[in-house]
Each structure stands twice: as C-alpha cells, then as structure tokens.
DRENDO-1510 file (C-alpha; in Angstrom, 1 decimal, always signed):
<recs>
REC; n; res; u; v; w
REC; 1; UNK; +0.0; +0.0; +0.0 .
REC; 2; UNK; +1.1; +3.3; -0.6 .
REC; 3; UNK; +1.4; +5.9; +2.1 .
REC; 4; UNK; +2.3; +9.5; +3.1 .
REC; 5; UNK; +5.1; +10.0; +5.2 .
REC; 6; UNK; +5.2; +12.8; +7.9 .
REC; 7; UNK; +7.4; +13.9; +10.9 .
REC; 8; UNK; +5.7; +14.5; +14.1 .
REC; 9; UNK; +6.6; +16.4; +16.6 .
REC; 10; UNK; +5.4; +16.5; +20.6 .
REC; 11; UNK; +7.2; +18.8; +22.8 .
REC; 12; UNK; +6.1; +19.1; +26.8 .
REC; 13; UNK; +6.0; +22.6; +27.2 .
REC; 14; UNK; +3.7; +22.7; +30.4 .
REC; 15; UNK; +2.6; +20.9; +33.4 .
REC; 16; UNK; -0.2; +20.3; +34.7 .
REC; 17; UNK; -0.5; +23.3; +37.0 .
REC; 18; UNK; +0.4; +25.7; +34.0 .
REC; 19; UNK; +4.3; +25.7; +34.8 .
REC; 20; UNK; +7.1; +25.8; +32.2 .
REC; 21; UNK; +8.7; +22.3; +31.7 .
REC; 22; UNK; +12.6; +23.4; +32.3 .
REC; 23; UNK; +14.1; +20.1; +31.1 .
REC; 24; UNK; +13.9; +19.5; +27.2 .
REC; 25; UNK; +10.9; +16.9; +26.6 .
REC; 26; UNK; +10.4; +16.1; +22.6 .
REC; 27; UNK; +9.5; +13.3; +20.6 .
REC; 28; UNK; +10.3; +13.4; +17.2 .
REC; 29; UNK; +9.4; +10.2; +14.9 .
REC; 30; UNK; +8.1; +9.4; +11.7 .
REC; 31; UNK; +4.7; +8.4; +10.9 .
REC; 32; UNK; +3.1; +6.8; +8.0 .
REC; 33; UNK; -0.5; +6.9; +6.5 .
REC; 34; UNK; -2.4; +6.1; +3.6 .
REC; 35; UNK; -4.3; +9.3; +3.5 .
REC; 36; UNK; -2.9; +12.7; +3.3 .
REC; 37; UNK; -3.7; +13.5; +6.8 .
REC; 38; UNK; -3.6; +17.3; +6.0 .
REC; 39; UNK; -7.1; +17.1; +3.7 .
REC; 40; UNK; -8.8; +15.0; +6.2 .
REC; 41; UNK; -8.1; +18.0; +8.6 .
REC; 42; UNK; -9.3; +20.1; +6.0 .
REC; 43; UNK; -12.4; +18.1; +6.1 .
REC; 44; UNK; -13.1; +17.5; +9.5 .
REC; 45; UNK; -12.8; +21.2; +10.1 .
REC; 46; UNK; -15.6; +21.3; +7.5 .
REC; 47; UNK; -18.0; +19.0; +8.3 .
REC; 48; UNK; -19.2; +20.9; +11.5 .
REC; 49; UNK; -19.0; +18.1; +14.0 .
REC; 50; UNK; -16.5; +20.6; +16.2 .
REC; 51; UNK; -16.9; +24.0; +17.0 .
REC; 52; UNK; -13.2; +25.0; +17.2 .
REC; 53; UNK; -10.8; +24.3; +14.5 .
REC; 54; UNK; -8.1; +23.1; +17.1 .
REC; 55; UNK; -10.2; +20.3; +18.6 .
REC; 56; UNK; -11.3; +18.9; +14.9 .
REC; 57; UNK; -7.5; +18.5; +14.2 .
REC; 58; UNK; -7.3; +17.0; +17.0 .
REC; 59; UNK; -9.7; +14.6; +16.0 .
REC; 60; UNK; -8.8; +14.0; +12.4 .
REC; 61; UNK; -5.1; +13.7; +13.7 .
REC; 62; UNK; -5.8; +10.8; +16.2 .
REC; 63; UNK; -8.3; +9.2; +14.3 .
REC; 64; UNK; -6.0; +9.0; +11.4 .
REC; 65; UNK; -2.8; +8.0; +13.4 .
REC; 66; UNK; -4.9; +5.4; +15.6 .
REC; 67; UNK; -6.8; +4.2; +12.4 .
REC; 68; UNK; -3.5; +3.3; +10.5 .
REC; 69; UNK; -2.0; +1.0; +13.3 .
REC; 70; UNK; -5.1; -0.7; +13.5 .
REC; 71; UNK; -4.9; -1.7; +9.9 .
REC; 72; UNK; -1.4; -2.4; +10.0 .
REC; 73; UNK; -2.2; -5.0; +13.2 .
REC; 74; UNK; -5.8; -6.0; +12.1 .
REC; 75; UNK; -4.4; -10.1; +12.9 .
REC; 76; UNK; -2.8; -8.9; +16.1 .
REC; 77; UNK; -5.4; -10.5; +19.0 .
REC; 78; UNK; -5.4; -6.7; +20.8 .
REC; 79; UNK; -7.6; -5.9; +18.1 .
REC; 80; UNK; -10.0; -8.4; +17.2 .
REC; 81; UNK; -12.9; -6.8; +18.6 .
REC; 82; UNK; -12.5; -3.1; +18.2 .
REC; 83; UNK; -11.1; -3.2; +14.8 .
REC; 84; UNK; -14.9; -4.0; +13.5 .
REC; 85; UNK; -16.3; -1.5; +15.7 .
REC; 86; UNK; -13.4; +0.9; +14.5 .
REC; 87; UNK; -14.6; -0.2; +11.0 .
REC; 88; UNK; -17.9; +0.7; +11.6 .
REC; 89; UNK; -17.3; +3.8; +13.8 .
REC; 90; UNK; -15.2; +5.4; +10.0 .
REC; 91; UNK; -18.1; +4.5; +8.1 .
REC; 92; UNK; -20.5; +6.5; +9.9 .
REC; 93; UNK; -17.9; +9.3; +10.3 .
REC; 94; UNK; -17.7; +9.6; +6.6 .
REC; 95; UNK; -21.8; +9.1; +6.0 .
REC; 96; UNK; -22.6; +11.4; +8.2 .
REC; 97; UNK; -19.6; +14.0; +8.0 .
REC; 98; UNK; -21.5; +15.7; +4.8 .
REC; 99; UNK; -19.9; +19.7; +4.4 .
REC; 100; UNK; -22.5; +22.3; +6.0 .
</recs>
C-alpha cells in the first residue's frame, strides 16, 4: 500500500499546573499513512461536528494516526474486537460527515 510520510513532533511545554517544563521533553518520529492526513483535517474542520478548528484536528489527527495502526495489526489478538467497531465507527464518520 502506498502511504504519506510525515514527521511528528510532541514537545512538553507545560505541566499540569500551568508551569514551564525546564528540562527539554520532545518526541520526534516518523509516521506513516495512507491518506494525506492534512485534507482530512481540512475536512473535519468542514464538516461541522466541532466548533473549534483546534479540537477537529485533534480529532482527524488521532483518528488517522490510531486508524492506521489498527490496519497495520488488524491479525494482532489486541484488536480483534475493536477493529470492527473501529470499522464501523469510519463509516458513519464519513456518511454522516456531509460539508454544511
């Protein structure tokens, strides 16, 4: 299968109580994906299931990233239940995710 590649970043830049992180937290690694990730952002941002931006790229980001290693381990036994209900759960995403 063919597949995007992209570079993800996560750097821990507060704490729970609000305060700067003074040592350097990042994770850097590469990620793969079938879909260009940065449409279905586009998308999900369109589809008026989220009132702010932020949160529907969120979404669409996590989806996307969870969705692909769920594909990539549909044998593995960890996922032998939810990957139908993952199935199921995309398909009525895209049905019902129509532009407003």
């Amino acid at each position: 299968m063919k597949q995007h590649t992209y570079t993800l970043t996560l750097k821990h830049e507060l704490d729970a109580k609000g305060e700067p992180i003074t040592e350097n937290k990042t994770l850097e690694l590469s990620v793969k994906n079938h879909d260009d990730i940065f449409q279905v952002i586009e998308k999900m941002k369109n589809f008026g299931h989220f009132d702010d931006p932020e949160e529907a790229t969120r979404f669409a980001l996590g989806i996307k990233l969870f969705g692909e290693v769920i594909l990539e381990n549909k044998g593995h036994p960890l996922f032998e239940e939810l990957g139908p209900q993952f199935g199921a759960f995309m398909k009525k995403l895209k049905k019902g995710a129509q532009p407003q």
